[in-house]
C-alpha positions as CSV (number, residue, x, y, z in Angstrom):
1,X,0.0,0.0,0.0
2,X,1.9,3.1,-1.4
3,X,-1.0,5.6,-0.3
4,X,-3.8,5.1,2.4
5,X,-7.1,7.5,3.1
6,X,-8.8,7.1,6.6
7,X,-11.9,8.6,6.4
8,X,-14.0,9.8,9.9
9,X,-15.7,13.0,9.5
10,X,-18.3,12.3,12.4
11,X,-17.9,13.7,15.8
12,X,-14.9,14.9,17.9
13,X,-14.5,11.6,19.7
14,X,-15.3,9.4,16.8
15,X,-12.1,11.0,15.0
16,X,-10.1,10.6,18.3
17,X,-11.2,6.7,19.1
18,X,-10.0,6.2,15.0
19,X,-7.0,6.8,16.5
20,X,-6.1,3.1,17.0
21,X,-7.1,2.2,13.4
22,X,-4.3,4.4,12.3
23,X,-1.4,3.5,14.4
24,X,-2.2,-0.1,13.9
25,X,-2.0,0.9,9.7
26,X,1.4,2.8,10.6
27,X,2.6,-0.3,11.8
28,X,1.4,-2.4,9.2
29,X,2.7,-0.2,6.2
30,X,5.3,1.9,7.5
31,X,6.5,3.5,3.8
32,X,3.1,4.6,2.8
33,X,1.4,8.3,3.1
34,X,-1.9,8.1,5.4
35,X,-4.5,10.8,4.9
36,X,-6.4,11.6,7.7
37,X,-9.8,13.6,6.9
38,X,-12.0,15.0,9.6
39,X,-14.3,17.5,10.3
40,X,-13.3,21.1,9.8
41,X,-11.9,22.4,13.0
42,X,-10.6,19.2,14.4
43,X,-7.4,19.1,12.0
44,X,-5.1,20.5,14.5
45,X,-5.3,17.8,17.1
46,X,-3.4,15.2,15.0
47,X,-0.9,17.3,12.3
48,X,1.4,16.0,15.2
49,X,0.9,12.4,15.6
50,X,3.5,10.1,13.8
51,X,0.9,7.3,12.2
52,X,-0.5,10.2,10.2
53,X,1.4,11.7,6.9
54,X,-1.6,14.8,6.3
55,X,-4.4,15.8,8.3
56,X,-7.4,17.4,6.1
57,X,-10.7,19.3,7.1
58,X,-13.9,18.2,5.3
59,X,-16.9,21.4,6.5
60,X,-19.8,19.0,6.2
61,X,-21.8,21.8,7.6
62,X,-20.3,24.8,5.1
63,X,-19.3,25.3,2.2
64,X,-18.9,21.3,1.5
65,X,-22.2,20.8,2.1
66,X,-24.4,18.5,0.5
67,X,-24.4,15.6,-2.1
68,X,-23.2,17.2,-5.1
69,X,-20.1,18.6,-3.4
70,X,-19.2,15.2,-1.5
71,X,-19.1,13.8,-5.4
72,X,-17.1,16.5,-6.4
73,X,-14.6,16.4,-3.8
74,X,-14.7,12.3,-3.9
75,X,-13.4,12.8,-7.8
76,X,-11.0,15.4,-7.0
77,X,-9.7,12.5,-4.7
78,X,-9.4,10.0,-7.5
79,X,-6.6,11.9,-9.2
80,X,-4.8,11.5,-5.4
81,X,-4.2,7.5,-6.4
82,X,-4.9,5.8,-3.1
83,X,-4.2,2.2,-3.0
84,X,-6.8,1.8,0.2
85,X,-9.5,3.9,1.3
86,X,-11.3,2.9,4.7
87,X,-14.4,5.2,5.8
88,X,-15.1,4.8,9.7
89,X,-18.1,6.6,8.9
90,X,-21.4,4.9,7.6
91,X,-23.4,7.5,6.1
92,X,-24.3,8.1,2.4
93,X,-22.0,11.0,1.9
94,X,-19.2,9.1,3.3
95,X,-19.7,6.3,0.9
96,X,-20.0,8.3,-2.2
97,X,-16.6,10.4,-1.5
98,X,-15.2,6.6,-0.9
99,X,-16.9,5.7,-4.6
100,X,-15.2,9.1,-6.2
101,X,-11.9,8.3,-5.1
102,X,-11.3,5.4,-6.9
103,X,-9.6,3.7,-4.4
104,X,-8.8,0.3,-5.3
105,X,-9.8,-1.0,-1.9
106,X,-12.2,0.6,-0.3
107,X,-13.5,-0.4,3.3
108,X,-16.8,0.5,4.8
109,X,-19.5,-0.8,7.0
110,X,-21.9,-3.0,6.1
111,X,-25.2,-1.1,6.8
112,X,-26.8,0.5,5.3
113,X,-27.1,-2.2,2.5
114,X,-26.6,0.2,0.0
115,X,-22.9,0.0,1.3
116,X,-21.9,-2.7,-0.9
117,X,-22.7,-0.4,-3.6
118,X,-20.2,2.0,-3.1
119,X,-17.1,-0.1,-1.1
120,X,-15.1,-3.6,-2.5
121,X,-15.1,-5.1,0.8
122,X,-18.0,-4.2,3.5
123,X,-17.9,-5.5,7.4
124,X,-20.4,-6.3,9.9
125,X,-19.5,-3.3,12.8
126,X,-21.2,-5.9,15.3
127,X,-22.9,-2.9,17.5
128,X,-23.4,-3.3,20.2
129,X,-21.5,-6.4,21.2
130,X,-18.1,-4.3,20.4
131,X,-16.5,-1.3,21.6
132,X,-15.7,1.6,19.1
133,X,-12.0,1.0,19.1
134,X,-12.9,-2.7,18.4
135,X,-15.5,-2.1,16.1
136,X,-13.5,0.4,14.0
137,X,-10.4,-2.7,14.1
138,X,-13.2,-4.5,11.7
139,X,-12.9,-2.3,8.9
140,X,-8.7,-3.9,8.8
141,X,-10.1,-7.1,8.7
142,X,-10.2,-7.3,4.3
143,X,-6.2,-6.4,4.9
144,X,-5.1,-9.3,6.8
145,X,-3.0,-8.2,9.0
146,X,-3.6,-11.0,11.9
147,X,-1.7,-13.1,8.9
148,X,1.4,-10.9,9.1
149,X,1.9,-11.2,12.6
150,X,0.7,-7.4,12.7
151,X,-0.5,-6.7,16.2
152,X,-3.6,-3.9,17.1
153,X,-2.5,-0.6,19.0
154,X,-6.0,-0.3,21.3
155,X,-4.6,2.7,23.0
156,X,-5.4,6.0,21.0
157,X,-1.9,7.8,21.7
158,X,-3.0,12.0,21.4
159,X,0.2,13.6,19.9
160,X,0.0,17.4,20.4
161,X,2.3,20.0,18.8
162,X,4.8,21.7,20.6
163,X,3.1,25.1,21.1
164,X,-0.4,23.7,22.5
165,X,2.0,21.6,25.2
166,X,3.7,24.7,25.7
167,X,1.0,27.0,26.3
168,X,-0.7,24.6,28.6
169,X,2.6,24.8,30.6
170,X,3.1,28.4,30.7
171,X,-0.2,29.1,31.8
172,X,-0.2,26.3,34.6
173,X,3.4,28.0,35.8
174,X,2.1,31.6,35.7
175,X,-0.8,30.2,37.8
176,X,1.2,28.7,40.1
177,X,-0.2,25.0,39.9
178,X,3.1,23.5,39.1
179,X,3.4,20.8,41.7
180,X,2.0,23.4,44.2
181,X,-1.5,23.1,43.6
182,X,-3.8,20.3,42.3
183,X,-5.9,21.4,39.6
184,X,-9.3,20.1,38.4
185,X,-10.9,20.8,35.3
186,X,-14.8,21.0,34.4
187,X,-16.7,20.7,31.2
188,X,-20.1,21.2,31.2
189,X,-21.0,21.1,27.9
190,X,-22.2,18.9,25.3
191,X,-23.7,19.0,21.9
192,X,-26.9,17.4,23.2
193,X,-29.0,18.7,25.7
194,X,-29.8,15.7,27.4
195,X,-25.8,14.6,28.2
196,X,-25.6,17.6,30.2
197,X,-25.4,17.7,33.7
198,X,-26.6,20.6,35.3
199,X,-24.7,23.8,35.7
200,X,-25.5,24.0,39.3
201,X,-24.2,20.9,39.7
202,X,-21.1,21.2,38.1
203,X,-20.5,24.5,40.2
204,X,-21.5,22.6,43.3
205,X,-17.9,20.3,42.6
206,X,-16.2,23.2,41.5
207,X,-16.7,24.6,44.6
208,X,-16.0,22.0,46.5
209,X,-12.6,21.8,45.2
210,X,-11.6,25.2,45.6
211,X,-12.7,25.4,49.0
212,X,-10.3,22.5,49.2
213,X,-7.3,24.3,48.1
214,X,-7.6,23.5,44.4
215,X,-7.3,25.5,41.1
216,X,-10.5,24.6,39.0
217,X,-10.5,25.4,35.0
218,X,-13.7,25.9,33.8
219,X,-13.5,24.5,29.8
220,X,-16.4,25.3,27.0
221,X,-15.9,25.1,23.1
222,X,-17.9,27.4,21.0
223,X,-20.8,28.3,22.2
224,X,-20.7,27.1,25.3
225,X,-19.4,30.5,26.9
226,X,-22.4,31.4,28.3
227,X,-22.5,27.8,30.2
228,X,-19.0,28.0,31.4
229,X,-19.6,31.4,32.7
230,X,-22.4,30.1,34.6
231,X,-20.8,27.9,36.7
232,X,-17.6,30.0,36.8
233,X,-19.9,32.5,38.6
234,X,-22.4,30.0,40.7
235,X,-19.0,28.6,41.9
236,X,-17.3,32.0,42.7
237,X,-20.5,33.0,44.4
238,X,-20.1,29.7,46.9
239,X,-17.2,31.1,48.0
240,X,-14.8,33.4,49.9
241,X,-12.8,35.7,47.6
242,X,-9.8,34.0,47.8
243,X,-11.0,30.9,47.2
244,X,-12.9,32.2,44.4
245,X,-10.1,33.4,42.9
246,X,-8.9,29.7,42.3
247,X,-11.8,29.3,39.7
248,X,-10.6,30.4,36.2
249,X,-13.0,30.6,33.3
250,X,-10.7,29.3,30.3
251,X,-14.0,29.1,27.7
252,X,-13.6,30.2,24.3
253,X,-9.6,31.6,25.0
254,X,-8.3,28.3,23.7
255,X,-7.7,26.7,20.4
256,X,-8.5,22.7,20.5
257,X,-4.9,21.0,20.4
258,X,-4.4,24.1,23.1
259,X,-7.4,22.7,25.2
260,X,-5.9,18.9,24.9
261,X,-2.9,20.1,26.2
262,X,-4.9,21.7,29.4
263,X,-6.8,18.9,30.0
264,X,-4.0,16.9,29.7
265,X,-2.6,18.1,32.8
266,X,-5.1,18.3,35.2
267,X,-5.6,16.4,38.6
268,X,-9.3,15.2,37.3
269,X,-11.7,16.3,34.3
270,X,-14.8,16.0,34.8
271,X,-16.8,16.4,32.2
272,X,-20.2,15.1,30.6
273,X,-20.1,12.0,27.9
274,X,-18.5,14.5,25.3
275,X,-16.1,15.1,23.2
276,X,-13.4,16.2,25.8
277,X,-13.8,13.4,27.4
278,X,-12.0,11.7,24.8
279,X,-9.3,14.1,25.3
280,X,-8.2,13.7,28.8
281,X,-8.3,9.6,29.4
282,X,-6.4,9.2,26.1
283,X,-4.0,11.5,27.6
284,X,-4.0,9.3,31.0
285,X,-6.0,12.2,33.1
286,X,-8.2,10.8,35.7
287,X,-11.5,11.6,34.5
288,X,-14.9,11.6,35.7
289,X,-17.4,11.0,33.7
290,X,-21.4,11.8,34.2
291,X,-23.4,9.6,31.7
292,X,-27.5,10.1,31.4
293,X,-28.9,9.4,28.2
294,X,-26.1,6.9,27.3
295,X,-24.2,4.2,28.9
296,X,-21.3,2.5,28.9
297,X,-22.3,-0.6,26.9
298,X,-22.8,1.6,23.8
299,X,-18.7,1.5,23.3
300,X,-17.6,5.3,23.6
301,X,-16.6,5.4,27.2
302,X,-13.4,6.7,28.9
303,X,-10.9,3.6,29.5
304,X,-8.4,2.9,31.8
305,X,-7.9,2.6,35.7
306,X,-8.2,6.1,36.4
307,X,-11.4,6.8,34.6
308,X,-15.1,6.5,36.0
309,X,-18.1,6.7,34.5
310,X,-21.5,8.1,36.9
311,X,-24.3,6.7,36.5
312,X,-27.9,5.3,37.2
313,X,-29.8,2.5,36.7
314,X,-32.9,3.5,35.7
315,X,-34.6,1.7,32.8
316,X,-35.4,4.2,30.8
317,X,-31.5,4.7,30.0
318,X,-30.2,4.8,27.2
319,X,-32.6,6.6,25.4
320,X,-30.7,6.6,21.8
321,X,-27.2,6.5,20.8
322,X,-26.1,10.2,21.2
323,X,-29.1,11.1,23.4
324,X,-31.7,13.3,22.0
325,X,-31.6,17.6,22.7
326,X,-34.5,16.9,25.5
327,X,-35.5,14.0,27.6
328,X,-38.7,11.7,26.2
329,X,-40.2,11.5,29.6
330,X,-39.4,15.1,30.4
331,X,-37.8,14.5,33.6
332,X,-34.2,14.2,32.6
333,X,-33.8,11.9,36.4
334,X,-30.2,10.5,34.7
335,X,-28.6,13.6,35.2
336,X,-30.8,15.3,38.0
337,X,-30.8,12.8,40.4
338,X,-27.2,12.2,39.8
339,X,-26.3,14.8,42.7
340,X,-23.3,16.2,43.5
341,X,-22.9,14.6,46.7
342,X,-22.5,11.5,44.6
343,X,-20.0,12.7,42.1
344,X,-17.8,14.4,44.6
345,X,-16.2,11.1,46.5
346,X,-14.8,10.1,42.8
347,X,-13.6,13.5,41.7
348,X,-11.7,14.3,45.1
349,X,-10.1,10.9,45.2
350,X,-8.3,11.8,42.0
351,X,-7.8,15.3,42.4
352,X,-6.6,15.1,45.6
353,X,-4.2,11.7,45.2
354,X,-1.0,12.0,46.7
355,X,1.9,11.6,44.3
């Protein structure tokens, strides 16, 4: 394989957890050039990881819109010669660019049906008895790699560039965290309405921890400013000035790799089942993790000893695979009966380990 496109243009995460797919193709075909293509604004996070020759943006919601311009950009992809083509992404649009680009192997799911249409070689992605990571290690199956002895990398390694990792550590010495401090970070926010645990909530733990002695980073993507600010201030209003001067309100001042490398740092992150998530367990950051509408037998939770996911057994849970923007029932109990008080003995453990 002289030339290999990895196509995942789905959410955050989803790119991230395709991280496994691509290391394990790194080792597999060291020589050849891997093309990575992702949404637009996620490109930054992995121009610095070593499995990957070129990162590129795909604006599925801009100016790429639509399935005219996924045919387009699919043939302007056939003059690019790639030997394999594997989309991580079953959806219609992602099978036509995989038609375009005249790939002579191309890889894709199984379903929809029409999938065998538009790839050589389709795979069952067995949901939900797999995990992601696993379920994404399907699409290598065609390849044959078990045959060569080629083993799986099931750890997605985040590779940051140099200036994200050292912004992160120039803000975390000017703050005086360094070793002095422990410092917890909070995300509260979440593309869907029903994975969010309330702000009051999250300010309840932020407050918790500063009154404890610790720095607190409150993180929100675009926006999600108004959020963070919210429990920023809910937090600050919990507690005496110079306590309340440990919360910092970091949303919308950072870039995405620049966030990673934040996260990366912290004591704990606590955040909902989002797309952060996925940035601190990677990275080995204790993280806590408040689940409501989905659950950890869908295959997109944090791994590793350090991370925990919250949640309840109720049996209305999980009420679809992303969780929809307001609760069926209209009582949203997975994440308001989840109190504070119940989250708090998980977060302090980790923020507060000794060395």
């Amino acid at each position: 394989m002289s030339k290999i496109g990895v196509w995942n243009t789905a959410f955050l995460g989803d790119a991230i957890l395709t991280l496994p797919l691509l290391q394990t193709l790194r080792a597999a075909y060291p020589g050849a050039v891997i093309d990575f293509w992702v949404r637009k604004g996620f490109g930054a996070l992995f121009t610095a990881h070593p499995a990957i020759s070129n990162v590129y943006e795909y604006d599925k919601r801009g100016r790429e819109r639509g399935i005219f311009r996924s045919m387009r950009l699919g043939r302007s992809l056939g003059r690019e010669r790639y030997a394999l083509w594997i989309s991580a992404h079953a959806s219609l649009r992602s099978a036509l660019v995989a038609r375009w680009s005249g790939a002579k192997v191309r890889v894709g799911y199984a379903k929809p049906a029409s999938n065998a249409w538009f790839y050589t070689h389709i795979v069952p992605r067995r949901f939900p008895e797999l995990e992601e990571i696993e379920r994404l290690f399907q699409l290598l199956s065609p390849l044959g790699l078990a045959s060569r002895n080629i083993p799986l990398s099931t750890w997605p390694e985040i590779v940051l560039p140099a200036p994200a990792r050292d912004a992160a550590e120039a803000f975390l010495a000017e703050l005086g965290a360094n070793g002095k401090r422990p410092v917890l970070g909070v995300h509260p926010g979440s593309i869907w309405g029903t994975k969010r645990w309330p702000p009051e909530y999250f300010a309840a733990i932020a407050a918790m921890a500063a009154r404890e002695g610790a720095h607190v980073l409150v993180f929100g993507g675009p926006g999600e400013e108004g959020t963070a600010e919210d429990v920023a201030a809910r937090a600050r209003g919990a507690l005496s000035p110079a306590a309340a001067a440990l919360v910092v309100n970091l949303a919308g001042r950072l870039s995405l790799a620049e966030l990673a490398a934040y996260i990366g740092r912290l004591g704990c992150c606590l955040t909902n089942d989002s797309g952060p998530m996925h940035l601190a367990w990677p990275q080995r950051t204790p993280v806590t993790a408040v689940f409501g509408p989905t659950v950890r037998e869908l295959g997109f939770f944090p791994r590793g000893e350090s991370a925990t996911v919250m949640e309840l057994p109720l049996p209305c849970r999980p009420c679809g695979l992303h969780g929809p923007r307001a609760c069926p029932l209209g009582h949203h109990k997975c994440m308001r009966d989840m109190t504070p008080g119940m989250v708090w003995p998980d977060v302090a453990a980790k923020v507060f380990a000794k060395p």
